[in-house]
Structures are given as C-alpha cells and as structure tokens.
N, C-alpha and C positions, 0 to 999 in steps of 0.2 A: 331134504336135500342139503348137503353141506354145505356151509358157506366159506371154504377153501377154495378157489379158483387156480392153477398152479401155473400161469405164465411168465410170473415172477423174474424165474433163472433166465426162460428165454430173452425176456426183457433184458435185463442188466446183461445178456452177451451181446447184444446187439447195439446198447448205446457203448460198450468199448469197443464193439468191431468199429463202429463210426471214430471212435477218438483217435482209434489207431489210421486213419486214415480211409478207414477202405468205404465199400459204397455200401453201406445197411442203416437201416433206418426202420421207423415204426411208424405205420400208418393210425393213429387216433382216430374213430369211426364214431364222431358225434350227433348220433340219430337212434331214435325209438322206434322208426317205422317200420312192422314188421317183415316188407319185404324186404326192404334195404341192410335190415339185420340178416336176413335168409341169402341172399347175395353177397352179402360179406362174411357169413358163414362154407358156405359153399366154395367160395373162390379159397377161403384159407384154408379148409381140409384139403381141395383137390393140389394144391400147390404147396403143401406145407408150409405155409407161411404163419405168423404170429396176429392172431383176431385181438385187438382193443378198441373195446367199444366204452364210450364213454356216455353219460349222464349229468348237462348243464342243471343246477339247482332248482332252477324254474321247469323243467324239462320232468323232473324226477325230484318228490322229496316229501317228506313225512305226512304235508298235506294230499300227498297226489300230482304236485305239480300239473302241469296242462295236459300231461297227457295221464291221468289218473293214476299213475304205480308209484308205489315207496318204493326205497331202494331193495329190499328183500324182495318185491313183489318184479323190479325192474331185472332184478339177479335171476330169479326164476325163470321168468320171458327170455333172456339173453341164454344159459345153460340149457333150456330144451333146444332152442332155434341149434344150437352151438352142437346136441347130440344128434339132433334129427339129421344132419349136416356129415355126421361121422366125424367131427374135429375135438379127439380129448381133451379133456382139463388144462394137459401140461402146454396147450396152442393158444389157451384165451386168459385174459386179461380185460378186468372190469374195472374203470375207473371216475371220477368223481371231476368233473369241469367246472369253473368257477364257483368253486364250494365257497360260499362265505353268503354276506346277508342280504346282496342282488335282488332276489323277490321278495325280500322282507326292506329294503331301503326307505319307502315314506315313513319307517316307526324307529320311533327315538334309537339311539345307537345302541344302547342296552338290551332292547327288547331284539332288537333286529339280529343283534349278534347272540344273543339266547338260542333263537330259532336254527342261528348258521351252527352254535354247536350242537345241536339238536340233531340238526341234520347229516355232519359229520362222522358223529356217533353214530349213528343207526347205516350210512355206508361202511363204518368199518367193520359192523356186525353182520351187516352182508357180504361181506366178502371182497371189496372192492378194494384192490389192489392198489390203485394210484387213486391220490389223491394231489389235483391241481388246489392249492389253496389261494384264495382271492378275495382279500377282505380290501380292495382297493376303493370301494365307492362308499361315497359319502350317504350318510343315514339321515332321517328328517333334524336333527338336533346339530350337525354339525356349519362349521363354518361353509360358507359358499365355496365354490371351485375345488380343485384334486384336494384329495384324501393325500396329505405330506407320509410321505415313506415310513418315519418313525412311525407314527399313527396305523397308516397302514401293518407294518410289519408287528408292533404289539396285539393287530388285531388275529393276522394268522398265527401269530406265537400260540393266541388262546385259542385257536382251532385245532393247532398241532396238539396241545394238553389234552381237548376233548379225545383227540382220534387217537393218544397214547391211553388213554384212561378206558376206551375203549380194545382197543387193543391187549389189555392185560385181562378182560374177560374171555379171551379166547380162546383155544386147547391151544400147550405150547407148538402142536404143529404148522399154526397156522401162520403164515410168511409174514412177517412185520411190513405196516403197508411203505411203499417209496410218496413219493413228494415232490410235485413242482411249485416253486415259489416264483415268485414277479408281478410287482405294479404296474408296469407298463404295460397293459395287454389292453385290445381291442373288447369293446363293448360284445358279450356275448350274443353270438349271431350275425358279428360283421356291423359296419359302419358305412358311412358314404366314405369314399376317394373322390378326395378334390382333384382338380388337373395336372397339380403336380405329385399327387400320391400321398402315403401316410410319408411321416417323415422318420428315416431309422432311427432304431435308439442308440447314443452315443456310449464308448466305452466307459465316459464317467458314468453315465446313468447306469449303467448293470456295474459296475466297479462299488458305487456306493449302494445301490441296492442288497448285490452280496453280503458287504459289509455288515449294511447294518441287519440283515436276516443272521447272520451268523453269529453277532454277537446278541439278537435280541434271542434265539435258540438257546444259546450258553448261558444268558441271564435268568432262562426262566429252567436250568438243568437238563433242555432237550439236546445235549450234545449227540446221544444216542438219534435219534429223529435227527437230527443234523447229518450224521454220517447215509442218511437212507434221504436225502436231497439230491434228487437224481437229472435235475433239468431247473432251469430258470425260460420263463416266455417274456420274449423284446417283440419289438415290432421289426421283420426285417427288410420293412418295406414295399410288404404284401398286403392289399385288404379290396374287397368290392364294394361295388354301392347299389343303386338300382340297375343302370345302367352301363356302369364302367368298371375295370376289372386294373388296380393297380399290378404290373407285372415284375417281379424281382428282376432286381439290377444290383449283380455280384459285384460289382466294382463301388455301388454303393455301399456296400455291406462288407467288405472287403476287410476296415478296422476290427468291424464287429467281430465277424468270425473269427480271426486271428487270436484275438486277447483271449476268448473263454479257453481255447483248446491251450495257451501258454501258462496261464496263470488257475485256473480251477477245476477241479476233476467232475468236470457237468458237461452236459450238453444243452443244446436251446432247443427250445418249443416254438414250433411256429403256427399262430393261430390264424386263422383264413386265408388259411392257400388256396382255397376253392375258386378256381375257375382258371390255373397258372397253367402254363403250358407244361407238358412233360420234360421238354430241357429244364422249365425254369425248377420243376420240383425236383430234377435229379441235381441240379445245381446248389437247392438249397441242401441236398441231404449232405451232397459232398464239403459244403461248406459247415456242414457241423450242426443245421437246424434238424437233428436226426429224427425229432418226433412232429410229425405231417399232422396238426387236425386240417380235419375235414367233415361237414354236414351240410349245409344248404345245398352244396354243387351235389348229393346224392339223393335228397328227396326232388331238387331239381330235374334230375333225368327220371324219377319217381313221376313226377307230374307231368314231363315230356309225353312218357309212353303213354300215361291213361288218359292223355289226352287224342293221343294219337288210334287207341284204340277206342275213343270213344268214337272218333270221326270212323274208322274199320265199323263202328256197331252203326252209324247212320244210314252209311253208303250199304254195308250187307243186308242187316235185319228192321231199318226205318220202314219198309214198306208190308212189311207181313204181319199180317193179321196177328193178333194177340200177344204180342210181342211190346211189351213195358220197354221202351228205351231206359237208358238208367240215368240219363242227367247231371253225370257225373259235375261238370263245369260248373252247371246250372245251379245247384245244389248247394258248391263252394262258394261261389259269391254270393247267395243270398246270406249264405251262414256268415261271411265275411263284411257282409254290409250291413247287416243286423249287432255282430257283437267284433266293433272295429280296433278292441283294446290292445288286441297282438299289432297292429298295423299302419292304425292314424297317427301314430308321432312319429311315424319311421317316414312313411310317403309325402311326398306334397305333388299340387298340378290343379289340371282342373277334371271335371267329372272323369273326360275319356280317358286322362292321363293316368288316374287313379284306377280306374276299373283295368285298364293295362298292365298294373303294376302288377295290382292284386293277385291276376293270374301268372306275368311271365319275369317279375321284377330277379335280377341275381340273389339282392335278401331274400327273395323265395320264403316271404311273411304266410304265405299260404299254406307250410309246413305245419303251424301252429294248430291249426283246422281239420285236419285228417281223421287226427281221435272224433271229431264229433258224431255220434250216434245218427246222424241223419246224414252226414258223408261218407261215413262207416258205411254207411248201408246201400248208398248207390256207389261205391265202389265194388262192395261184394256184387251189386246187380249187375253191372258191368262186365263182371268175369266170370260170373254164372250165363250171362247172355248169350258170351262169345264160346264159351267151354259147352254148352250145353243146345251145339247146334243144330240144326234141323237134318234130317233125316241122317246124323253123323257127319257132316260136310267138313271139309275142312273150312278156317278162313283162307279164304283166295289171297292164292297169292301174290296177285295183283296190286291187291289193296294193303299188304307188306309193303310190298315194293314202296306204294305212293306214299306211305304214311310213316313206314319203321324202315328206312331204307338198307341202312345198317344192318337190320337183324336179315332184312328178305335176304342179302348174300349169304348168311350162317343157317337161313334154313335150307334154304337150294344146295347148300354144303352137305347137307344133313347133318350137318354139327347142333341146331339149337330144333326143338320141338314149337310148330306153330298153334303154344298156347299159351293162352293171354297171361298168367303170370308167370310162363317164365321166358315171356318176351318182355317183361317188364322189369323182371331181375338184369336179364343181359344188357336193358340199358344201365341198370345202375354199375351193370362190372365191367362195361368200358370205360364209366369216368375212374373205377377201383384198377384197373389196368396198367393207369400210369402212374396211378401211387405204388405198385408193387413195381415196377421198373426201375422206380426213384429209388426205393427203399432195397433192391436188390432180391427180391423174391421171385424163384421159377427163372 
C-alpha cells in the first residue's frame, strides 16, 4: 500500500478559504476506534468533505502505543476503513498529535527525545501528512515546572530534522509533510476546567512563541519546513473536565483571533472543543481557529450507544434460554479497576464517585480500554447478540425509542437500519454533524 495519502491540496485550500474570511474549516478526528473511524469515513465520502484523522503519540507509535499499531500499521487501518467508505485518497489526511516525548516523559530528556524522534520518523514514512509537533513537557532530568519556550522550541526544531531526514527517503512524489507548532496546548486528552475556565492565551504568548519557532527553524536551515507551518495551537478558552464543559466566549478571544489573521499567514488549532455547542464551534471557525480537534466527545457517543444497546440486549434477549449476554459494562470496569494507569491521576472522589467517572466522566478515560482483548470481545458479543436475532426479528422498536431516542426517529424515517453498529456509528455522526456545519461541509 502506498504511503502517499493525498489530502494535502485539499487541506491548504481550506485554511486560506478560512483566512480569507469565509466559513471553512477542518475537522481533526483524534480517535483509533474502529467504529468512530468508519463513521467518520462514511460521513466524508457521502458529503465530500476532507477526513483527518489523527494519531496522539501514546495512542499510536513505534512501541504500539495503547492501542497496539505503529504508525504504518495505524496508516493501513485508517486507508481500508477510508476505501471500504468509497472516500479517495485525494479526501484523507493522516496526521501525527502531540508528536514529541509525552509517553516517554519519566526518562532523562535525551532518551525521551531519541524515542520522539524515532517516532516522527517512522509517521513520515507512513505517510502522515500533518504533523502537530510538541516537545512541550518537561522529561525526568529537567527543572521543575513548564518546559521555557526556547527549550521547548529547540526541542521540536529536532523533531522537524528527524521528519525532514525522513522525508528525503521518500519518492519525490510524495507531499512534504505541513506542521503545527505551539507550547501552550492542553495536556493530551483534555484537562479539568476550573470555574472560571482555561485562561486564553495572550497575543504576547503566540507573538513570542512565533518568534522564537521561526528563528529557532532558520537557526537550524529548516526555513523550507518553516514555510510548510501551517497552524500554531493556543488555548482559546475551550477545555472539559470530568464534569464540566468550559464554553467559548468570542469576546474573550476576540484580541487573539485578530492578531494571527493581521500579522502571520497561519491559522490556530483549537484543541478540545469536544463537547461546545454548534454556535460555539462555528464561532470558533469564523474566528480563525479553522482546525477543530476532536476525540473523547466521539468515542463518548461510542460508549453512549453500547451502552444503550447493551440495556436493548437485557430488556430483548436477558430472558431466553442460551443466550450469553455480553457484559459489555461489566467487563470495562473490571479491566479498568484491575489496570487503573489510564485513569487514577486523572479522577479523584470516593468509591461511587469514581466508579461514575470511570463509566460516564467527559475525559471519557474509558477510551483507553476498548483495544483490550477481553472488551474487544464482549463488544463483538454484544453486536453478534443483537445482529443475530431470533427467528430474524427485528430489535423492537420500542426499546429504540426508550434507549436511542435519536436514532428510533431516523429509523421510523427509514433513513438509518435498526442494526446495532450502524446505530452506533449514527451516534458518533451526530456529534460529527456539527463539526461539519462549523467547518462549512454539505
């Protein structure tokens, strides 16, 4: 399979349609789960829209990350989902999320930042188009508190060498990759929001960030990779926590957006928008945050439906003979209270508060848990259960109604099929609904 992806052009029309003012934007699609891949495929063949799906370092990377694929191995999984879909080449775009030393942080800075270029390299040999670079966090050897910007910024300068060095093994057709840079970005996966919200990042903080990225690029001969810096990530005063959902407030942000569209030919990336209202994300797009991530709010309506379909398998198939229920729930929190490394520094409370989190928290820690072979598998039971009903029946749609209310109107439409995964995709492509409104697709 080639590791050429061609969304490239589509991309760079799309952050000048935004500079130019107008309403386009790209939605970043930060999730491995294969259905939430397959729903976000689907929605951008049927609407011609632009699929970028992206891969955080812990996520995806040389050792397997948590969910087991390297990035060639994560490239392959994203291009079937992407064909089986009917959406060409020239529609996706695969990119690289807090690429820097993030899962490698407890080991000396040196070693840590070995493995981040390690890892860089091997996404530019798969084909990954964008790379977000992020050597912002401090490694076991450094001083306490933030990673200082120069520091920071010498560290992605040597990320950008690796992914240049990588890049010149490639057949000249292959797209040179683009590039977001910025220290101020939210801890991969979101963060708690205090009461009064994240706080925005100031014009001087992106004014001196630029700076010193662009002269630390030109110090080390990357003026080429300089010109393919296609986005900077601030905070623009969006971020969730367990339970609370900080909501864009344009008039706070109001300096921000202004300065990048007067003074540098970028746009902003905005990192957990997940859970904004549709105003607020068409608001951000128009204000110039033209690249939307988004993942927890997608495997979150992911774990909505199987939950809701696991209540449809109680109420249908609990009572009949030989019939395995699948324990889907059941299953996740035993795996999640057995091995609590994804979860225990992120929660606090007491017993019940935690066992609450685990399942329904906004961080949606339970993300982490899916890949495991023993949830893997009462997933698949769960939609063999329902798919493979008794004497052909349908599931009632009754128990639509009570459980997927949503969808029960789209089947009685006879717009969606009542079967269990792709009543689980339509939840994911209502929360993808109003990224594509934001971003002006369909």
């Amino acid at each position: 399979m080639s590791a050429t992806l061609g969304g490239a052009s589509r991309f760079h029309d799309l952050l000048a349609a935004n500079r130019r003012g107008e309403r386009a934007g790209v939605t970043s699609i930060c999730a491995a789960e294969p259905l939430v891949l397959e729903a976000a495929a689907a929605r951008a063949a049927r609407r011609g829209g632009l699929l970028c799906i992206e891969s955080t370092a812990s996520q995806v990377n040389q050792g397997g990350g948590y969910t087991g694929l390297t990035p060639a191995a994560f490239r392959d999984v994203v291009a079937k989902v992407a064909a089986a879909a009917g959406l060409p080449p020239a529609g996706l775009v695969l990119g690289g999320d807090h690429l820097g030393p993030y899962p490698w942080r407890a080991r000396p800075a040196a070693e840590a930042m070995a493995a981040a270029q390690e890892l860089v390299r091997a996404c530019v040999l798969a084909g990954y188009g964008k790379l977000h670079l992020d050597a912002s966090m401090a490694c076991a050897d450094d001083p306490g508190g933030l990673l200082d910007d120069v520091t920071a910024t010498e560290r992605a300068v040597d990320l950008c060498r690796a992914a240049e060095a990588a890049r010149d093994e490639l057949t000249a057709a292959a797209p040179p990759p683009m590039y977001v840079i910025g220290t101020e970005v939210p801890a991969p996966g979101g963060e708690v929001a205090g009461a009064a919200g994240p706080r925005v990042t100031s014009v001087a903080a992106v004014e001196r960030t630029l700076t010193v990225a662009r002269d630390g690029f030109a110090g080390a001969g990357l003026d080429d990779a300089w010109e393919r810096v296609v986005a900077v990530v601030v905070q623009p005063g969006v971020e969730f926590g367990d339970e609370t959902v900080a909501d864009y407030d344009h008039a706070a942000a109001e300096r921000l957006s202004g300065y990048l569209r007067r003074e540098w030919p970028l746009v902003y990336e905005a990192h957990s928008t997940d859970y904004q209202t549709p105003a607020a994300l068409a608001r951000l797009v128009d204000d110039g945050f033209a690249i939307l991530k988004v993942g927890p709010w997608l495997t979150f309506a992911f774990r909505e439906a199987l939950f809701a379909l696991e209540s449809i398998e109680r109420d249908w198939l609990g009572g009949r003979r030989g019939v395995e229920l699948s324990a889907v729930r059941l299953t996740l929190e035993r795996e999640m209270v057995a091995q609590p490394g994804h979860w225990a520094a992120y929660y606090s409370g007491d017993a019940e508060a935690l066992r609450l989190k685990r399942a329904f928290s906004y961080s949606d820690r339970c993300r982490y848990y899916w890949p495991r072979p023993s949830v893997r598998a009462a997933v698949q039971r769960l939609l063999t259960n329902l798919s493979e009903r008794p004497a052909g029946a349908l599931i009632p749609a009754t128990l639509i109604s009570q459980y997927l209310p949503e969808q029960y109107d789209a089947v009685r439409a006879g717009e969606l099929r009542a079967e269990p995964a792709a009543l689980v995709r339509d939840n994911i492509g209502r929360v993808l609904a109003g990224y594509d409104a934001a971003c002006g697709v369909g």
